[in-house]
C-alpha positions, 0 to 999 in steps of 0.5 A, a space after each residue: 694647916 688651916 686654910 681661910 676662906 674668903 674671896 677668891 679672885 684669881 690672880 697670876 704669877 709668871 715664872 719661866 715664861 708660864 703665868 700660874 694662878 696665886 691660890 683661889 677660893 672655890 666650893 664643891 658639892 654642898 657649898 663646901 669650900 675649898 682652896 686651889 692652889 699650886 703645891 711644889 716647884 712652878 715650872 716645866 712641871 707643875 701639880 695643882 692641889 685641892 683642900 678643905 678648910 682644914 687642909 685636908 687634900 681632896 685631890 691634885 693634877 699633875 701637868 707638864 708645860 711644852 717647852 721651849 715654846 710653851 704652846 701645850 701641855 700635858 695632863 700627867 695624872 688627875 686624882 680625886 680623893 673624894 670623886 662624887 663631891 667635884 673635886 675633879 670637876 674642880 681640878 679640871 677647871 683650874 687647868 683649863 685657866 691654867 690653859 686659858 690664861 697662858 693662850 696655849 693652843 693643845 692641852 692633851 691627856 690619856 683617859 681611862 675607859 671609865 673617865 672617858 664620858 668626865 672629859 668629853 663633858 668638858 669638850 675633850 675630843 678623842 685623838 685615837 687612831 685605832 680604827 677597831 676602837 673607834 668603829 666598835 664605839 660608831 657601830 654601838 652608837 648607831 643602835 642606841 636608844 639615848 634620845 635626842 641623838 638623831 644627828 650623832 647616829 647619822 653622823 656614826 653610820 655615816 662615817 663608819 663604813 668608810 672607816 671600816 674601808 678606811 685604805 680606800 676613804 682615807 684617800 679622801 679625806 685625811 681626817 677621817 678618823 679624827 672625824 670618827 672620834 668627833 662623832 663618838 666625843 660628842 655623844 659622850 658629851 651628851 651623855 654626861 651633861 644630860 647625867 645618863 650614866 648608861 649607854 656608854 659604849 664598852 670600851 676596850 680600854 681608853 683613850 688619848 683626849 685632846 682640848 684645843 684654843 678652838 674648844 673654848 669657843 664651842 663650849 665656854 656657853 658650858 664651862 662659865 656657868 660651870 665656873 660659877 657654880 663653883 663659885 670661881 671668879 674666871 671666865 673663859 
């Protein structure tokens, strides 16, 4: 299969009350054209695909849509075949306007440990309630030496002492632990936006990660030039 490359402005389709993306054109590392597209049965459940002008695949996303309401979806499984060259940087994007144009309000997935800081990139923020987890990540936080983290480590020894007597804080605040995982989601986020691959906390495992309607208001100054870069005609 030959796939052409030309323009790629992005239209949509509705089919069972979800409106998905007709395929579009993008580029990833070096300028390399790609096509993105939806491959199978649009529905509940839907598996967004990525290939070169060959028709070799690079990589796929596997979501589920909420139904009947059709509020959020899931992500299923997110796999790049050739990792360092933006194809998942790609895929996750296409999700995002899957998210975007159909005005859903929760995209959730799990996270494994190393991917961890690739979602946090995007504004995903961990939704973990194992307060062992998240204090570990807050006590390495408050000793590390990253640069221009000054807010983030007061925020970390602020929270986590009353994580660690969470019986007696959760009384006050209901969100506590939500706030921990703000507190380490951020940091991640610098991390990988600043492309510092060291200084990750050592996670245990990973984690469940959430992308609200709110996300697209406090990091769309990232994701459109994001979008630009790889030449994908949509902006949040």
């Amino acid at each position: 299969m030959s796939l052409a490359i030309g323009s790629n402005t992005i239209k949509f389709v509705e089919k069972k009350g979800i409106k998905f993306f007709e395929g579009f054109n993008a580029t990833i590392k070096n300028e390399k054209p790609v096509r993105v597209f939806f491959d199978g049965e649009m529905g509940e459940t839907a598996s967004i695909h990525v290939r070169d002008k060959k028709g070799n695949r690079l990589g796929f996303y596997d979501l589920k849509f909420n139904t009947p309401d059709k509020s959020s979806m899931e992500g299923v499984q997110l796999y790049a075949d050739e990792p360092h060259e933006n194809v998942g940087e790609v895929l996750s994007l296409a999700a995002l306007i899957e998210f975007s144009k159909n005005n859903l309000n929760h995209f959730r997935l799990f996270s494994f440990k190393e991917t961890l800081p690739f979602h946090a990139r995007f504004g995903f923020i961990l939704d973990n309630k194992n307060e062992d987890f998240i204090l570990k990540a807050l006590d390495y936080i408050k000793k590390s030496k990253v640069r221009y983290i000054d807010e983030i480590k007061y925020k970390a020894s602020f929270f986590a002492p009353r994580i660690e007597q969470s019986e007696k804080y959760l009384k006050e605040d209901k969100y506590l632990l939500e706030r921990g995982c703000k507190v380490i989601s951020d940091y991640l986020k610098h991390l990988s936006r600043n492309k510092i691959n060291k200084n990750v906390p050592p996670f245990e495992n990973g984690s469940w990660v959430q992308f609200t309607d709110w996300e697209f208001e406090t990091n769309r100054i990232f994701l459109n030039p994001l979008l630009e870069k790889h030449n994908i005609d949509y902006r949040f």
